[in-house]
C-alpha positions in Angstrom: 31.2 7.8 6.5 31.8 10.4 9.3 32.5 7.7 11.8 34.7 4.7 11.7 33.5 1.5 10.6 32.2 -1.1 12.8 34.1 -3.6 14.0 32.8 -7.0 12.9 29.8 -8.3 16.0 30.7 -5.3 17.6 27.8 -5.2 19.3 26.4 -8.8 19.1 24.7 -10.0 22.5 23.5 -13.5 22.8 20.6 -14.3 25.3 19.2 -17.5 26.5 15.6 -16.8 27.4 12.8 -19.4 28.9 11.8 -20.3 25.2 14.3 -19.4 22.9 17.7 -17.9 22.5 18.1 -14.6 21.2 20.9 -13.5 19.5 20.8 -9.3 19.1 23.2 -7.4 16.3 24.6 -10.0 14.6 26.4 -8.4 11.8 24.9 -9.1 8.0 27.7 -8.2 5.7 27.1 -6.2 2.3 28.6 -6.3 -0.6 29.9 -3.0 -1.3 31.6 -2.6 1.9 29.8 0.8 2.3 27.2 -0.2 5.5 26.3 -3.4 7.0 23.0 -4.8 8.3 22.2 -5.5 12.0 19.7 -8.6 13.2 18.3 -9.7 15.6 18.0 -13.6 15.4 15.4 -15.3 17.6 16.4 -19.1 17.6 14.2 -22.1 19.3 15.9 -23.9 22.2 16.9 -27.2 20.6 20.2 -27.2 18.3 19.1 -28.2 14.7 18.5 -26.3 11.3 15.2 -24.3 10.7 13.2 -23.1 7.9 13.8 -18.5 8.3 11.1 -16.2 8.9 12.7 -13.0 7.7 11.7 -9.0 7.9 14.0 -6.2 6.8 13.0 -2.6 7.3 13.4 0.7 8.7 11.0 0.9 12.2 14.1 -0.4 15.0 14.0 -4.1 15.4 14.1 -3.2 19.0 11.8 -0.9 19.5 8.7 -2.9 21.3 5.4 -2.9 19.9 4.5 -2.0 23.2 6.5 1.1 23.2 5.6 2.0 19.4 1.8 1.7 19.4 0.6 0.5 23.0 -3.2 0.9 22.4 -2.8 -1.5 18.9 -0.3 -4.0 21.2 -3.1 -4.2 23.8 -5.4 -5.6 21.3 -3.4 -8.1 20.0 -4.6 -11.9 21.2 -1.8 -12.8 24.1 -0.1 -15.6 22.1 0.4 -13.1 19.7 2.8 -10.3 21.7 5.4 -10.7 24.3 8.3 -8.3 25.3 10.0 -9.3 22.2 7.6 -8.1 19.5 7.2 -5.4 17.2 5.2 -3.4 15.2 4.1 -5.3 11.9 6.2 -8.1 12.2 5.9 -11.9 13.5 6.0 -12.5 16.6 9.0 -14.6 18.0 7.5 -16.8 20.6 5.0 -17.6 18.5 7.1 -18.7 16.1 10.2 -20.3 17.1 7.8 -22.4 19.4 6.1 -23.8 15.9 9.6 -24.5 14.4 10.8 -21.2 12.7 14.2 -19.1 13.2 12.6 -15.4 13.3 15.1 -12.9 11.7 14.0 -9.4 12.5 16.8 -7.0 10.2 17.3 -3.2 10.5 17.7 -2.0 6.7 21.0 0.0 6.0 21.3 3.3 7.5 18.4 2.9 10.5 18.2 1.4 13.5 21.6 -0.3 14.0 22.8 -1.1 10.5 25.1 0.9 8.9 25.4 3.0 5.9 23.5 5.7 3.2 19.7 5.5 4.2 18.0 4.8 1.2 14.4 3.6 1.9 12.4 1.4 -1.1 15.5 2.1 -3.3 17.3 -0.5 -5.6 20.1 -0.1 -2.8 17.4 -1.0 -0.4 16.1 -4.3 -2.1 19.8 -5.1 -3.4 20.5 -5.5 0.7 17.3 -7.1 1.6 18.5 -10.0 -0.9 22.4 -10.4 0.9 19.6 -10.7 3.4 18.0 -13.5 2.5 21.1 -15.4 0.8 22.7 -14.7 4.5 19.9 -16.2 6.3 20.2 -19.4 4.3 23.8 -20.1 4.6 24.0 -19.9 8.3 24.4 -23.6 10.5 20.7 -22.5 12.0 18.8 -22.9 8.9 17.6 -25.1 6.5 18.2 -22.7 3.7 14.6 -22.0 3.3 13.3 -19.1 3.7 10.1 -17.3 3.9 8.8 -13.6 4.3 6.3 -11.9 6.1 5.1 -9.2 7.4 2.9 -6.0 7.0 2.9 -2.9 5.0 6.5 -1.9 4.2 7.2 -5.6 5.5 5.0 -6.5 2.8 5.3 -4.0 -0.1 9.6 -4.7 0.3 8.6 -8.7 -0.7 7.6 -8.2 -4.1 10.9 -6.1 -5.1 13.3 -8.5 -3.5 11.4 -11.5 -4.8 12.0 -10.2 -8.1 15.6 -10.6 -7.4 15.6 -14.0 -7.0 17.9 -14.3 -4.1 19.2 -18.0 -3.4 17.4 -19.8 -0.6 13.8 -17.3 -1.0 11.1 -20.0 -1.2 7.9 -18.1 -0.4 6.7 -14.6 0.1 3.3 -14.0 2.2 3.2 -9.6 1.1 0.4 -8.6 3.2 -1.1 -5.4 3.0 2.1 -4.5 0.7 1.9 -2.1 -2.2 3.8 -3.3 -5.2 4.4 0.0 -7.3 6.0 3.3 -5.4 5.2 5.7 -7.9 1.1 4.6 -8.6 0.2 2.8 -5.3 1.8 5.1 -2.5 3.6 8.8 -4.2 1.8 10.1 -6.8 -1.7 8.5 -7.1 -2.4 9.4 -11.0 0.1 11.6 -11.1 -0.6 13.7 -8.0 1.7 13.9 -5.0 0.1 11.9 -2.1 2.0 14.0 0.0 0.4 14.2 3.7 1.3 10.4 4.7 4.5 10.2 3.0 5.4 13.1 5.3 3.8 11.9 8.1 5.8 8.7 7.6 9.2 9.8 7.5 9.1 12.2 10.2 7.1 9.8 12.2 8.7 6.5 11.8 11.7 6.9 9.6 14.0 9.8 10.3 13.9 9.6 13.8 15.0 5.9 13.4 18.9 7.0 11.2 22.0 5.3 12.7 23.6 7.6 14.6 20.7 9.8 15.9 20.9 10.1 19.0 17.5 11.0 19.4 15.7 7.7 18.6 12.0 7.8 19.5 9.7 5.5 18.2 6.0 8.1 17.1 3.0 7.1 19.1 0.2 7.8 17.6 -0.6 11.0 19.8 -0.3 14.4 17.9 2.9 15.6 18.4 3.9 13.0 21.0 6.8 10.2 20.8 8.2 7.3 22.6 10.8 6.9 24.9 14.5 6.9 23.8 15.6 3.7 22.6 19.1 3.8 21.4 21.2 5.1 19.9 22.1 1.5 19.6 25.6 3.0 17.4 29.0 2.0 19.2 30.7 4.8 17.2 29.1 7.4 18.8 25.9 10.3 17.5 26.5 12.3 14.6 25.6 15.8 13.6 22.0 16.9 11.9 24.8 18.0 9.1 26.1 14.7 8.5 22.8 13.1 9.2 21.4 14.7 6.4 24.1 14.3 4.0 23.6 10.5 4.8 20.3 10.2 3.7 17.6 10.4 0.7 14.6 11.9 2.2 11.4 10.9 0.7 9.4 13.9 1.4 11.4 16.0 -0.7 12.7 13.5 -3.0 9.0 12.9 -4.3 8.3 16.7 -4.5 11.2 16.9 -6.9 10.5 14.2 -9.1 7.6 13.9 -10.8 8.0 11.4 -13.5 9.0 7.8 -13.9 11.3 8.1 -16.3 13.6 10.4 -13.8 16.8 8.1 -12.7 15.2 8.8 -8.9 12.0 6.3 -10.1 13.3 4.1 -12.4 15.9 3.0 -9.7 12.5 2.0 -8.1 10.8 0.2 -11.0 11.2 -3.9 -11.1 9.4 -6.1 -12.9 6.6 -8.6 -11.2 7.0 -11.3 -13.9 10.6 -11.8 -12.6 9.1 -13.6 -9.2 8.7 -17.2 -9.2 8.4 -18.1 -5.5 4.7 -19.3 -4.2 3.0 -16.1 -2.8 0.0 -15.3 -1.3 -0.9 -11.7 -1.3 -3.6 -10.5 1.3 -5.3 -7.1 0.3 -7.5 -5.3 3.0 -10.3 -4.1 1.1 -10.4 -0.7 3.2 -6.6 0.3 2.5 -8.4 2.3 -0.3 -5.3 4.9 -0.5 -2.0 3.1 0.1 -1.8 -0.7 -0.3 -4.9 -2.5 -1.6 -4.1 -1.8 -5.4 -0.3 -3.4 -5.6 -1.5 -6.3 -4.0 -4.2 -7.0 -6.2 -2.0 -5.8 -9.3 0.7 -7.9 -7.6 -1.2 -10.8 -7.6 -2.5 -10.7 -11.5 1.5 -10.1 -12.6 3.4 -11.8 -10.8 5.0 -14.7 -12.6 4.5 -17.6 -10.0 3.0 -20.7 -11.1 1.8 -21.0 -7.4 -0.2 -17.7 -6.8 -2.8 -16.7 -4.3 -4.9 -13.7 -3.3 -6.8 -13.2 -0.2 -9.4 -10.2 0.8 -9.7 -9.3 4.2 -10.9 -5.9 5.7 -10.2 -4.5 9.3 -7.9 -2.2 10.8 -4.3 -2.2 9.3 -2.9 -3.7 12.1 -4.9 -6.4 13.6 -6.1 -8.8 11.1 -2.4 -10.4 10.6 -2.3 -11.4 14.5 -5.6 -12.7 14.8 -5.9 -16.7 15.1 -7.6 -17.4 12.2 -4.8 -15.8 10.4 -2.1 -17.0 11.9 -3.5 -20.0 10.9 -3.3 -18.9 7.3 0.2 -17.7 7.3 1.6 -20.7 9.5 0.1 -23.6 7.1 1.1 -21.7 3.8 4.9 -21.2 5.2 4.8 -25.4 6.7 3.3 -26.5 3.1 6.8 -24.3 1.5 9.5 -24.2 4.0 8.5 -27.8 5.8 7.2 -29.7 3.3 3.8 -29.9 5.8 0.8 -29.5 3.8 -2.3 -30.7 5.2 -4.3 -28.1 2.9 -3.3 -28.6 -0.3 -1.4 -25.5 -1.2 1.8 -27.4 -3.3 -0.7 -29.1 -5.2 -1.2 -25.2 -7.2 -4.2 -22.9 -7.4 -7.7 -24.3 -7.5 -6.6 -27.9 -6.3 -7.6 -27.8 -2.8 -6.9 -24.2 -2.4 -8.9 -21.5 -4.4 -6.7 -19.3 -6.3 -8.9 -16.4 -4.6 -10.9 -16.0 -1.5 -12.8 -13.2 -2.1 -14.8 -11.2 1.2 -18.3 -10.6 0.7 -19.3 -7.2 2.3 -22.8 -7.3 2.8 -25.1 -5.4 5.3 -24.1 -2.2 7.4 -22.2 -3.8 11.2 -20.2 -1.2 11.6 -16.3 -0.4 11.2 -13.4 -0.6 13.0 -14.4 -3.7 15.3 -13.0 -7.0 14.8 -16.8 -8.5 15.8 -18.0 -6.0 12.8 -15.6 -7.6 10.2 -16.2 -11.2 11.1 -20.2 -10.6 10.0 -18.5 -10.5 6.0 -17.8 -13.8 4.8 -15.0 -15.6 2.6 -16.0 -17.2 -0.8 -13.8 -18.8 -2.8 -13.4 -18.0 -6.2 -11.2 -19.1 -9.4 -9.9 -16.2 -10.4 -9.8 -12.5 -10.3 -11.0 -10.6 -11.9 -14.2 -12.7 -11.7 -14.9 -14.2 -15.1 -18.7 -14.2 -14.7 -18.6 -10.1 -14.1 -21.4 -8.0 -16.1 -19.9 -5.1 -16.8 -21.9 -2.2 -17.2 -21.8 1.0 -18.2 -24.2 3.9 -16.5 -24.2 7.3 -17.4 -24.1 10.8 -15.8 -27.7 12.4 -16.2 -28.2 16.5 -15.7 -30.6 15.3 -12.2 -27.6 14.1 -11.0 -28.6 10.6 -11.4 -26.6 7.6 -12.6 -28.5 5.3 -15.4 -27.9 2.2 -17.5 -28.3 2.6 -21.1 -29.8 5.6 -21.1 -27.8 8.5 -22.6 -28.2 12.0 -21.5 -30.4 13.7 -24.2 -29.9 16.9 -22.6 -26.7 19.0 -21.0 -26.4 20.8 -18.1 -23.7 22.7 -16.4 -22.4 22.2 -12.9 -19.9 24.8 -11.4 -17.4 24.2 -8.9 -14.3 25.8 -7.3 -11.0 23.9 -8.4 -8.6 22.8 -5.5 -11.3 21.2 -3.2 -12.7 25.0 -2.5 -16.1 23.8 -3.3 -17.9 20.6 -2.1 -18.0 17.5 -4.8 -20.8 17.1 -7.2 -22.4 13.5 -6.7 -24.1 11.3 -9.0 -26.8 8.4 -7.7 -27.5 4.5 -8.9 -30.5 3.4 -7.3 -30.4 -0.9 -6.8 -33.8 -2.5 -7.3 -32.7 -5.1 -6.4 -30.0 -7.1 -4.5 -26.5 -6.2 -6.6 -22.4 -7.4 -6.0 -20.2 -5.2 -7.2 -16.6 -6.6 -7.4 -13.6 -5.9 -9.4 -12.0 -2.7 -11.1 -14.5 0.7 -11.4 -13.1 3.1 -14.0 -14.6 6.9 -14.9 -14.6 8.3 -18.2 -14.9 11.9 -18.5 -14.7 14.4 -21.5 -13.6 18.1 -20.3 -12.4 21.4 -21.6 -10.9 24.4 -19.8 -12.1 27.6 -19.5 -10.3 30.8 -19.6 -10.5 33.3 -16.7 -11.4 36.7 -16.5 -8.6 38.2 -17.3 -8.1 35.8 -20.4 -4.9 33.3 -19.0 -6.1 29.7 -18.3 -4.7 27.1 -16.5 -3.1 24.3 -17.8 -3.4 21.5 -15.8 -6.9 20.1 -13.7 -7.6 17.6 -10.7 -10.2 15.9 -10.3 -11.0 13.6 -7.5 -13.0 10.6 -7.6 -14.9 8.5 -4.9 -17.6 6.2 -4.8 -20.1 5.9 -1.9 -22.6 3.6 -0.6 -25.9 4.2 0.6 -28.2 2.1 2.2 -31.7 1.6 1.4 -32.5 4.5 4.2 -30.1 6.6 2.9 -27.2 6.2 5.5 -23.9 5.9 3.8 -22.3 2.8 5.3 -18.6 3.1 5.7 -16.0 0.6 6.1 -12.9 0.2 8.3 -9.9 2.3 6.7 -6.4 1.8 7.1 -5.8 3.9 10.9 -9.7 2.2 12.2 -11.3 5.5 10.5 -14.4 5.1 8.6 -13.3 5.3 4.7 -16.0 4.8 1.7 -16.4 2.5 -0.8 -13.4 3.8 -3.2 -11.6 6.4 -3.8 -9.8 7.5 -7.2 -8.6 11.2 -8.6 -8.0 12.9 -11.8 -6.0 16.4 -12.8 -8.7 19.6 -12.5 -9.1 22.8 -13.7 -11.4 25.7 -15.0 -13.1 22.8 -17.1 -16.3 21.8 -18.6 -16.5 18.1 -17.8 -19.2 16.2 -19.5 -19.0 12.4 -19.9 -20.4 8.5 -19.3 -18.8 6.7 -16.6 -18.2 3.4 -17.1 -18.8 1.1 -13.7 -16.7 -2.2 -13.7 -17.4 -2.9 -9.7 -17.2 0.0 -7.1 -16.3 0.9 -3.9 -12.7 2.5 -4.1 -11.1 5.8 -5.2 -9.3 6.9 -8.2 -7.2 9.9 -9.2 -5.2 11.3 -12.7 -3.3 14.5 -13.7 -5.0 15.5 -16.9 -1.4 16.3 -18.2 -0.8 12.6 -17.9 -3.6 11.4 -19.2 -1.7 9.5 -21.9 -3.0 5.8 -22.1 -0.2 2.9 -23.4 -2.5 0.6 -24.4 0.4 -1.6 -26.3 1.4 -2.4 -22.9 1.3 -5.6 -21.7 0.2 -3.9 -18.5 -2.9 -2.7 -20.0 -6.4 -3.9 -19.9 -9.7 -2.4 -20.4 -10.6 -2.6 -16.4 -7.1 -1.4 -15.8 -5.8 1.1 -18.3 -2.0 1.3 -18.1 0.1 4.8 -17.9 3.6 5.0 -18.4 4.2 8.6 -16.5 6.9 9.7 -18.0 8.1 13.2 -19.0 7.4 12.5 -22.7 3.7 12.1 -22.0 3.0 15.3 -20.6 1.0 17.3 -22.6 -0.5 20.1 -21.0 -4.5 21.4 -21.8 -5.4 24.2 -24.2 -9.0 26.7 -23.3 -11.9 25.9 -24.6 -10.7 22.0 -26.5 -12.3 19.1 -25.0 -10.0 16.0 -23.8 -11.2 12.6 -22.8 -10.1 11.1 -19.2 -9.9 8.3 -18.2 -9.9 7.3 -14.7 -8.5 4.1 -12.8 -10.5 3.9 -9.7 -8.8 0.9 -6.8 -10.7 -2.0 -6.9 -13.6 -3.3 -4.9 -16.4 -5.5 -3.8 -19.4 -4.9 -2.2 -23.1 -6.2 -1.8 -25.9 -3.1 -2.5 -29.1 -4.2 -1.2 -32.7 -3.9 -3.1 -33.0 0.4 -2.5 -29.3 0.7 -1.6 -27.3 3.3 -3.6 -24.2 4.2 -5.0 -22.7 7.5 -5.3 -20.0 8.9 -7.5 -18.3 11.6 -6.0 -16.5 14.2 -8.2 -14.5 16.7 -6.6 -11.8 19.1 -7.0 -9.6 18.3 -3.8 -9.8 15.3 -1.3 -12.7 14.2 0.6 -14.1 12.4 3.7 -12.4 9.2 3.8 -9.3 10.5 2.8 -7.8 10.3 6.6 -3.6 10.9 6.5 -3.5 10.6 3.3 -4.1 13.9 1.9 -2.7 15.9 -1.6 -2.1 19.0 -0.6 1.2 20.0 -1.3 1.3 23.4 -2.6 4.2 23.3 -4.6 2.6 20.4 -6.8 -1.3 21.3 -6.7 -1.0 25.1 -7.4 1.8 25.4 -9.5 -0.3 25.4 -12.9 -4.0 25.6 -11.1 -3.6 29.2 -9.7 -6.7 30.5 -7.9 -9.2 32.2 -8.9 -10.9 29.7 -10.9 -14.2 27.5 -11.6 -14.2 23.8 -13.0 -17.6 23.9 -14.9 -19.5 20.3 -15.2 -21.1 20.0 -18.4 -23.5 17.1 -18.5 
């Protein structure tokens, strides 16, 4: 390192505030003597040893919530936020008053910690478990601890779980992806670009020990925070040696395309490996980042003890609000106190159904908590549901989607490739009242056309989203990650100068899907693999780029779902050529990824 390491507590401060002490940079040492890890330890008044609350990750532990996202902290209910809280993370007052130790931990290289910044790296999750095993030795605690916490604070629970650090006892991931590669960097294969840049230049770079421009983003085009720190006793470095200090995501994923590169694989772990109680809480409108890895977090993790819970709302509110608080506080009591007036240690299904699944019914509105509440919770045994009908329906040249019928004629449908042209949509029509719930998928057959001048390209994208319609005909939308309205699902596939003529086979709707036709490869002998959910391996060896004028079948995993379509209510199946409404942030558009074998000009042709 450019700068001379740390002295041990260097910059430890220790506070004794009206309802807690707070102790701020206490030093967490690491293993390869190459960094260390700052926290902040919020402690309740009384001497004794407490169960740990526990979030590592890259925001600045000291950054207020107030400061990082002021219009999302003013919403927040007023036992929820205090001068000590911050974005996506539990609040300390809160919960040091119910009996917790709240350990809030910058990850190596941002904030105050120091070291290589690495973010969602085997570096990253190999810290975050000194982490835990830290936590649990210290004369505070109990040497039980639990995680929680949202989206990165979430999605970094299922790779350190899989560690099995000493002391972890439960892990509450919510609204936390559980695969890089397929849930959040290349969605079927395709860079998911646009919020992975937005991201980093947002929320992580500014945050590198030894900036000395630390700004936490508001969420105001162009406009940031105030200064908070540097918080680095050893002084600023140079954007030189900041650089050379860091892996940086948004050209990292540019670079690397497959998962076999050492730059993936050093992110690949394997669910199976956790055995700690979890509950896993998916928001049914985080159709483009998170709601997949928790439900495929949930069906593979290896935990006897195993929960899932659908909610929907804006990305940020649901986790503060009472009712669940309430939910966290007596699933982390039942594991790390040995209070359980619910029934969770008694397993699955006991007292506690293994899923409680929200039933989306009617059209209140989105982005409201008041509009959410109107969907209510039903406990079910399992997930998928075992009673599901699933049901095939077919494309049909009127642009109509039918059961049973096959098409007995064929039509052809052109449209510009790279979202030039708008989507082509196919219509169900509900007689009556229908649920649709579980994992949608969208087989297509499709061929590529040469151009004018006889070259072809060799790749195609196609996007895929499904709608719903009420019986009027006004598409209902649902509350998306950032409070925008989002559709049903969302899902992609690779597109070209193609003829594209197929069935598509509905398992439940709602979400989006998307697939590089070059990476279309199926491994069905994986243990991964299941009809609802086919598996793809990604790797360099599967490309296999398309040939004019040869047909190819697709098939396309679109996020899961649930919804209620009342008697006249429709859904639509969106196919397009680029992203869509609903798509917010979280855009593919990266030239260097779509364009490099799907030059312009050129036509994908819909044969049905």
């Amino acid at each position: 390192m450019p700068l001379p390491f740390p002295k041990p507590n260097a910059l430890h401060e220790t506070y004794e505030l009206p309802t807690l002490i707070f102790e701020k940079n206490v030093d967490i040492p690491l293993s390869d003597g190459e960094g260390l890890c700052r926290g902040n330890v919020y402690r309740p008044m009384e001497d004794g040893k407490y169960p740990v609350i526990l979030t590592y990750g890259p925001y600045g532990k000291d950054i207020p919530y107030s400061s990082f996202h002021g219009n999302s902290f003013s919403e927040i209910p007023a036992d929820q936020k205090s001068d000590l809280s911050a974005w996506e993370t539990p609040e300390p007052t809160y919960w040091t008053a119910q009996g917790y130790v709240v350990v809030r931990v910058d990850e190596r290289g941002l904030g105050s910690s120091y070291g290589f910044l690495d973010t969602m790296s085997d570096q990253t999750s190999s810290d975050f478990a000194q982490v835990i095993e830290w936590c649990a030795e210290q004369k505070w605690s109990t040497g039980k601890v639990g995680l929680l916490g949202i989206s990165y604070y979430g999605g970094s629970q299922w790779r350190v779980a899989a560690r099995k650090p000493k002391g972890l006892t439960c892990i509450i991931p919510w609204e936390g992806m559980t695969d890089y590669y397929r849930d959040r960097v290349r969605h079927g294969g395709i860079l998911s670009n646009n919020f992975v840049n937005f991201w980093w230049n947002n929320q992580v770079g500014p945050m590198q020990y030894g900036n000395s421009e630390k700004r936490p983003r508001r969420f105001g085009p162009g406009v940031f925070g105030p200064p908070v720190g540097p918080e680095c006793l050893e002084g600023s470095l140079e954007k030189e040696e900041l650089v050379s200090l860091r892996r940086d995501q948004t050209q990292d994923n540019k670079d690397h395309r497959y998962l076999d590169e050492p730059y993936h694989s050093s992110r690949v772990y394997k669910l199976e490996d956790i055995d700690v109680p979890l509950l896993s809480v998916a928001n049914l409108g985080g159709i483009l980042l998170h709601l997949r890895g928790n439900v495929v977090g949930y069906l593979e993790a290896g935990s006897k003890n195993k929960w899932l819970y659908f909610i929907s709302g804006r990305h940020d509110l649901p986790f503060y609000l009472p009712e669940f608080v309430q939910l966290q506080k007596s699933f982390l009591d039942a594991w790390l106190k040995d209070v359980d007036d619910k029934g969770w240690t008694e397993g699955p299904n006991v007292r506690v159904p293994a899923v409680s699944l929200l039933v989306r019914k009617g059209n209140p509105g989105f982005n409201k908590t008041e509009y959410e509440q109107t969907f209510s919770f039903r406990p079910e045994k399992e997930w998928p549901l075992a009673r599901t009908q699933y049901t095939k329906y077919h494309l049909h040249p009127d642009l109509s989607l039918r059961q049973a019928e096959v098409p007995s004629e064929e039509k052809t449908l052109a449209l510009e490739a790279l979202g030039k042209s708008d989507p082509v949509m196919f219509t169900a029509t509900f007689d009556k009242e229908t649920e649709i719930a579980g994992h949608p998928t969208c087989h297509l057959v499709y061929s590529v056309a040469k151009r004018d001048d006889g070259t072809a390209p060799k790749d195609l994208d196609v996007f895929v989203t499904l709608r719903h319609l009420d019986a009027s005909g006004k598409e209902v939308f649902y509350t998306g990650t950032a409070g925008n309205p989002v559709p049903l699902a969302k899902g992609a596939l690779a597109t070209a100068q193609s003829l594209l003529h197929s069935t598509v086979d509905v398992i439940p709707l709602l979400p989006t899907g998307w697939l590089r036709a070059s990476l279309r490869a199926i491994n069905d002998t994986s243990p991964r693999h299941r009809e609802w959910l086919p598996h793809r391996d990604y790797e360099s060896k599967d490309v296999s780029y398309l040939e004019p004028e040869q047909t190819y079948d697709l098939l396309v995993e679109i996020w899961p779902t649930q919804v209620v379509v009342g008697p006249g209510g429709k859904i639509v199946l969106e196919v397009a050529t680029g992203d869509s409404q609903g798509c917010g942030i979280f855009l593919h558009n990266e030239e260097t990824d779509r364009y490099v074998f799907l030059l312009p000009p050129f036509r994908v042709l819909l044969l049905i």
